[in-house]
Every structure is written in C-alpha cells, then in structure tokens.
N, CA, C and O atoms as a printed pandas DataFrame, in Angstrom:
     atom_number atom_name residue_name chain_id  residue_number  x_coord  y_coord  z_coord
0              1         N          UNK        A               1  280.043  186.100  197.254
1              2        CA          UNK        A               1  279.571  186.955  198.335
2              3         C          UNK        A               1  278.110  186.635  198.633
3              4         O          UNK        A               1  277.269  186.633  197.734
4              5         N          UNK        A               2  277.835  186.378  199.835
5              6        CA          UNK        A               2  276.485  185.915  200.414
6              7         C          UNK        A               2  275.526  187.472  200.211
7              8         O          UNK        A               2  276.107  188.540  200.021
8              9         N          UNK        A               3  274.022  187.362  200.291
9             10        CA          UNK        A               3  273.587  188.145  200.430
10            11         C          UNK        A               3  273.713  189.409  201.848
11            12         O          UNK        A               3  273.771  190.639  201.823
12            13         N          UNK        A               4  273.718  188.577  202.800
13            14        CA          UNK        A               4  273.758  188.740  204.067
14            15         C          UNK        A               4  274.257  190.515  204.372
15            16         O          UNK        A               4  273.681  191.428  204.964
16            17         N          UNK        A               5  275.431  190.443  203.733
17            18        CA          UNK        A               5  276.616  191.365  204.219
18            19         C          UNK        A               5  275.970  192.919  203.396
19            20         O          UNK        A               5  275.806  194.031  203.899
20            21         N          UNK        A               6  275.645  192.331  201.625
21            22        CA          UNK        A               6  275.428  193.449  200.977
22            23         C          UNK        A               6  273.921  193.727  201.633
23            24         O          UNK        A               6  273.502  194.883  201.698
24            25         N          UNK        A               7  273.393  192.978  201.956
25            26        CA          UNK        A               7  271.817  193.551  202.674
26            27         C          UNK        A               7  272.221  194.690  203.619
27            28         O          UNK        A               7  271.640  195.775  203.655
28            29         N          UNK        A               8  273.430  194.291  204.495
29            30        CA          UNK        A               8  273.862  194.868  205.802
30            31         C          UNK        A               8  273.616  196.427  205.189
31            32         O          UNK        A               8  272.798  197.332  205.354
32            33         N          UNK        A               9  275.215  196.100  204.125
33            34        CA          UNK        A               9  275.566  197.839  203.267
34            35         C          UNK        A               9  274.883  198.658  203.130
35            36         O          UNK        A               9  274.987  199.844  203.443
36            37         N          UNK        A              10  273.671  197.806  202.373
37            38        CA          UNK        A              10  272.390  198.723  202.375
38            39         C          UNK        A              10  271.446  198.991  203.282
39            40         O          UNK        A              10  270.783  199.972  202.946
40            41         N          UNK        A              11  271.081  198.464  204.409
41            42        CA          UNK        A              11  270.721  198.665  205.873
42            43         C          UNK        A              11  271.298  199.933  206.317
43            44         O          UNK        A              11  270.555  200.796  206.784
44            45         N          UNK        A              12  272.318  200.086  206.231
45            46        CA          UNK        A              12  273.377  201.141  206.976
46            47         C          UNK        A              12  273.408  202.198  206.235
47            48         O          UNK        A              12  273.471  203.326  206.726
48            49         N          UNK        A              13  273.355  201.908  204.632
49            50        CA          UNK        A              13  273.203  203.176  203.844
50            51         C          UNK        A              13  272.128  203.822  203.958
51            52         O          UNK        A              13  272.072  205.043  204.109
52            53         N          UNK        A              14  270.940  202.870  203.880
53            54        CA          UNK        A              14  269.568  203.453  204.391
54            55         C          UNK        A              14  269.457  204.332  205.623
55            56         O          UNK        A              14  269.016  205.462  205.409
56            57         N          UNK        A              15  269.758  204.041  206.806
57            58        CA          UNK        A              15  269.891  204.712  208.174
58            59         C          UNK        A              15  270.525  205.594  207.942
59            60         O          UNK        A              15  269.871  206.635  207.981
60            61         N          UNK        A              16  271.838  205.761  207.633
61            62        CA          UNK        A              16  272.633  207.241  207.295
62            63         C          UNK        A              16  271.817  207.739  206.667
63            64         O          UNK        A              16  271.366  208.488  207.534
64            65         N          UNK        A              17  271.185  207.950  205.730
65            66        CA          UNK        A              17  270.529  208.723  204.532
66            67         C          UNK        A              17  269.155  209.181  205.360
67            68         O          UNK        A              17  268.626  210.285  205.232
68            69         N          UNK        A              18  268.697  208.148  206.207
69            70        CA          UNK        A              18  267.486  208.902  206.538
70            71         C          UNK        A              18  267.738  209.845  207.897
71            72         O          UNK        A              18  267.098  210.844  208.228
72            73         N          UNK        A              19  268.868  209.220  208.582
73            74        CA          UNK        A              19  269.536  209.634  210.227
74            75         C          UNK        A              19  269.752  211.856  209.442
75            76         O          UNK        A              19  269.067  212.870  209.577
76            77         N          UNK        A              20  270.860  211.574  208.827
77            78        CA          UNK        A              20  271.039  212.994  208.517
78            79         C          UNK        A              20  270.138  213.642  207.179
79            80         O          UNK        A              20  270.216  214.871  207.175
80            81         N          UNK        A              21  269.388  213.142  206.164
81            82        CA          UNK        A              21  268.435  213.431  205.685
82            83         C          UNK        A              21  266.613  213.792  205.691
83            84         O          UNK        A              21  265.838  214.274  204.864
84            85         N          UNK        A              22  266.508  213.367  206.820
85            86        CA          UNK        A              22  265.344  213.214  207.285
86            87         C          UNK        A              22  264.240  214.373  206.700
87            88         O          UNK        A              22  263.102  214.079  206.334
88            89         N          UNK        A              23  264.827  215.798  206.686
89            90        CA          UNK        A              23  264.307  216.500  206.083
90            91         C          UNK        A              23  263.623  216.140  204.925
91            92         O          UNK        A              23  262.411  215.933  204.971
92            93         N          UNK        A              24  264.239  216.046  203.925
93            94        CA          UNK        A              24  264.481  216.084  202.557
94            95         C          UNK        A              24  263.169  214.720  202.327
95            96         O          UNK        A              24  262.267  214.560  201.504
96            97         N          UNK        A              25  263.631  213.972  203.458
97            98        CA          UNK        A              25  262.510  212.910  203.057
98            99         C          UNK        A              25  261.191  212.901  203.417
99           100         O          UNK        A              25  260.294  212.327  202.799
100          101         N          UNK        A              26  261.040  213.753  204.758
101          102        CA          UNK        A              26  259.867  214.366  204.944
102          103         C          UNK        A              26  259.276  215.099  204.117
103          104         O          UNK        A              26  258.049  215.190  204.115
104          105         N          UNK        A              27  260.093  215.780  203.229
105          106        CA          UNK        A              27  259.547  216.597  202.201
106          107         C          UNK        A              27  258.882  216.071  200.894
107          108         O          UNK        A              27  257.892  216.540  200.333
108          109         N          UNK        A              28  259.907  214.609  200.395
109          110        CA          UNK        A              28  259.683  214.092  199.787
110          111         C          UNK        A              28  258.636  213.080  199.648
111          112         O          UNK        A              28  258.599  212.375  198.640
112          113         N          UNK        A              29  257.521  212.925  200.886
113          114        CA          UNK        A              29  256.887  211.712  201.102
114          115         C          UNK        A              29  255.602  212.312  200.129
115          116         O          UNK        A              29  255.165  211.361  199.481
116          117         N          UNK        A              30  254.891  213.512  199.828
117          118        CA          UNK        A              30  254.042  213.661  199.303
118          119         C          UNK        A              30  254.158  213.047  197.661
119          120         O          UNK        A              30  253.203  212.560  197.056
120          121         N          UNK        A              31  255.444  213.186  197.152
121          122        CA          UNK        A              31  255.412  212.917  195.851
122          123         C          UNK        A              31  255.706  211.776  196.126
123          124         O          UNK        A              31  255.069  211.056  195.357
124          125         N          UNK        A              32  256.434  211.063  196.923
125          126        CA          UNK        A              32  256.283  209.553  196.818
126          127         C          UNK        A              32  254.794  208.748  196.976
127          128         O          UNK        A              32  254.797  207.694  196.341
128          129         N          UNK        A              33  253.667  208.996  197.610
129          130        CA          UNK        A              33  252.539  208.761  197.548
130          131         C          UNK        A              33  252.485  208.767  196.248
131          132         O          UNK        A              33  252.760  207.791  195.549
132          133         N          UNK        A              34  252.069  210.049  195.766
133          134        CA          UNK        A              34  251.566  210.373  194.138
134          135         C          UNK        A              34  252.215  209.638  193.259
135          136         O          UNK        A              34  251.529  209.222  192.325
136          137         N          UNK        A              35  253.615  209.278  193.279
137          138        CA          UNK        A              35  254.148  208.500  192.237
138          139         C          UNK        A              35  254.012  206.835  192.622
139          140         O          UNK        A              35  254.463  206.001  191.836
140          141         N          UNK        A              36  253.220  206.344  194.159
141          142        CA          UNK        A              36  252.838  205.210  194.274
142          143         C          UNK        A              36  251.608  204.445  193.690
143          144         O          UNK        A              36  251.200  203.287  193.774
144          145         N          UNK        A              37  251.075  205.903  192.887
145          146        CA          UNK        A              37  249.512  205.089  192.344
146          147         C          UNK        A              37  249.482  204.747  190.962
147          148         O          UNK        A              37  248.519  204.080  190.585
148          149         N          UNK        A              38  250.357  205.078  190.129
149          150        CA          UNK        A              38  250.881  204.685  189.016
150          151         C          UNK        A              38  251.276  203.370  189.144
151          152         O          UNK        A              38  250.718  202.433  188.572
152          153         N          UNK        A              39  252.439  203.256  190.047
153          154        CA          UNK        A              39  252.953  201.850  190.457
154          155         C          UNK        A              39  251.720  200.943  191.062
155          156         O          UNK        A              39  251.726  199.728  190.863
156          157         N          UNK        A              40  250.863  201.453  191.667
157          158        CA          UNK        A              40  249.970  200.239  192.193
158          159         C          UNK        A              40  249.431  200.001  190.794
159          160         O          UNK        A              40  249.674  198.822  190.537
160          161         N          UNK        A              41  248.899  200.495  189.917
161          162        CA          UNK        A              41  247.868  200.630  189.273
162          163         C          UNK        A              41  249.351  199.759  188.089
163          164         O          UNK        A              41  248.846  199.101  187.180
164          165         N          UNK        A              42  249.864  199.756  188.089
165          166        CA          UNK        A              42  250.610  199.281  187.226
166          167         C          UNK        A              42  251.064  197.691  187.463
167          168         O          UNK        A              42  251.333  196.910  186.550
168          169         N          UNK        A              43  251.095  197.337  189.101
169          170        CA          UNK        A              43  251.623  196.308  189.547
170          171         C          UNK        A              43  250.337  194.942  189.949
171          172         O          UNK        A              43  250.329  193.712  189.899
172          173         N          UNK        A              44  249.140  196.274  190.433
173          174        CA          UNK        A              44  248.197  195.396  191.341
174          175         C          UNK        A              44  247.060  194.766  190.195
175          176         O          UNK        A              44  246.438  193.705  190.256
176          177         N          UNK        A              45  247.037  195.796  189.170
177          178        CA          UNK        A              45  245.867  195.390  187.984
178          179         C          UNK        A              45  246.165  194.588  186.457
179          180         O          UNK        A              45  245.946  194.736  185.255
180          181         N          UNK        A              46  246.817  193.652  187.410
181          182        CA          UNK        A              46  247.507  192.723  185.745
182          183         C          UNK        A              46  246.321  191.575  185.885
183          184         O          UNK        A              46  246.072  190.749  185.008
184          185         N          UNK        A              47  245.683  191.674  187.067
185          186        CA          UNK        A              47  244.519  190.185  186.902
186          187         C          UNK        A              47  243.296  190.124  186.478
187          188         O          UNK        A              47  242.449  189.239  186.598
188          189         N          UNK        A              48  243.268  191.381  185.849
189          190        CA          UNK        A              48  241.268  191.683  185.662
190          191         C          UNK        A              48  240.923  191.007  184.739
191          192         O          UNK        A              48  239.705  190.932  184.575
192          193         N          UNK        A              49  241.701  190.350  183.901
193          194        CA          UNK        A              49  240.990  189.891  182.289
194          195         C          UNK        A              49  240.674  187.982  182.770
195          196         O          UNK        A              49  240.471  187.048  181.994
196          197         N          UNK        A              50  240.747  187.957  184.356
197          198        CA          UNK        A              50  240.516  186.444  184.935
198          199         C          UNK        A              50  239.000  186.740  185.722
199          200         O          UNK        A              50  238.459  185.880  186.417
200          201         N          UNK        A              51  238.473  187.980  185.506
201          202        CA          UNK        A              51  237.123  188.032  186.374
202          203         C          UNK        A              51  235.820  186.831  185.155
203          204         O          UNK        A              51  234.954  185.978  185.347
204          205         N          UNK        A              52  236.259  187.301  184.355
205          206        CA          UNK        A              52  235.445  186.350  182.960
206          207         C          UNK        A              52  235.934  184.922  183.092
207          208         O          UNK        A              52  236.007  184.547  181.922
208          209         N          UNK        A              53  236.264  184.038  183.778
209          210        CA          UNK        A              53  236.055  182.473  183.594
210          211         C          UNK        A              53  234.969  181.793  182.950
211          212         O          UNK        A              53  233.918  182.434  182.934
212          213         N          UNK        A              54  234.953  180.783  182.474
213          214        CA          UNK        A              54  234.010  180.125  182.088
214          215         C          UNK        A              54  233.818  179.060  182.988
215          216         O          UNK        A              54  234.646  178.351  183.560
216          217         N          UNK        A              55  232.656  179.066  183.017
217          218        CA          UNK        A              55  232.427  177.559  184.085
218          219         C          UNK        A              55  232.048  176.159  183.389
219          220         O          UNK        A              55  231.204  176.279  182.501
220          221         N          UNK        A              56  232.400  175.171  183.569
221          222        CA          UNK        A              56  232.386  173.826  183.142
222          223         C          UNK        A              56  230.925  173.773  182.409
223          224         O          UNK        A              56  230.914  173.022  181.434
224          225         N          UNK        A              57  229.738  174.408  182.687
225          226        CA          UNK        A              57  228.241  173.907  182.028
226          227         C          UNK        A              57  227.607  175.161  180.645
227          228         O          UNK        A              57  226.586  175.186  179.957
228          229         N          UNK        A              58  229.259  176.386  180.785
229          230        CA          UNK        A              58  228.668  176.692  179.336
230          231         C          UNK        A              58  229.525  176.607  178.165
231          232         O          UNK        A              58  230.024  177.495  177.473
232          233         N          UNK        A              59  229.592  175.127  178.085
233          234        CA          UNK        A              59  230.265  174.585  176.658
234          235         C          UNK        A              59  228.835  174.133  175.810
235          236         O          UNK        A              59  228.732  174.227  174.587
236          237         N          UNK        A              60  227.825  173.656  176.665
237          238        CA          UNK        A              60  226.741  173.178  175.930
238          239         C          UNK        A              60  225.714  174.407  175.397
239          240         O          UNK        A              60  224.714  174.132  174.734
C-alpha cells in the first residue's frame, strides 16, 4: 500500500474531526500551546553543547 491513499484516510479523518468538532478544539488550543513548550524545549535544544567549538589555533 502506497502512502498516498493512507495520507488521504487521514486527511479526511482530520476534516471530519475538526468539520463537527470544532468546538472541542477551540477549547482545546490553550493547552495545546502549553503542552507545545515542553516539546519545543525538548526538540529545538539538543544543539547547545556545539556553541563551545574549538578553533584550529587553540591546540598550541
């Protein structure tokens, strides 16, 4: 099975869910923020321990 079709499924499941849910998700957008900064902070800050490079002239 190609991706194509199950993308569709879920395209369509998405739209139904938000078409007659809409409420629920309006309601829900505040805690989705709040539970997005965990995830950033979890996803976006894996590179900080690369701010310390060494540069080629302090080996001597």
């Amino acid at each position: 099975m190609t991706k194509a079709p199950l993308l569709a499924i879920y395209a369509l499941a998405a739209a139904f869910l938000l078409y007659w849910h809409w409420r629920h998700v309006l309601d829900a957008l505040p805690f989705l923020v709040v539970l997005a900064c965990p995830l950033m902070h979890l996803f976006m800050h894996h590179n900080h321990g690369s701010h310390h490079e060494r540069r080629p002239n302090d080996d001597v």
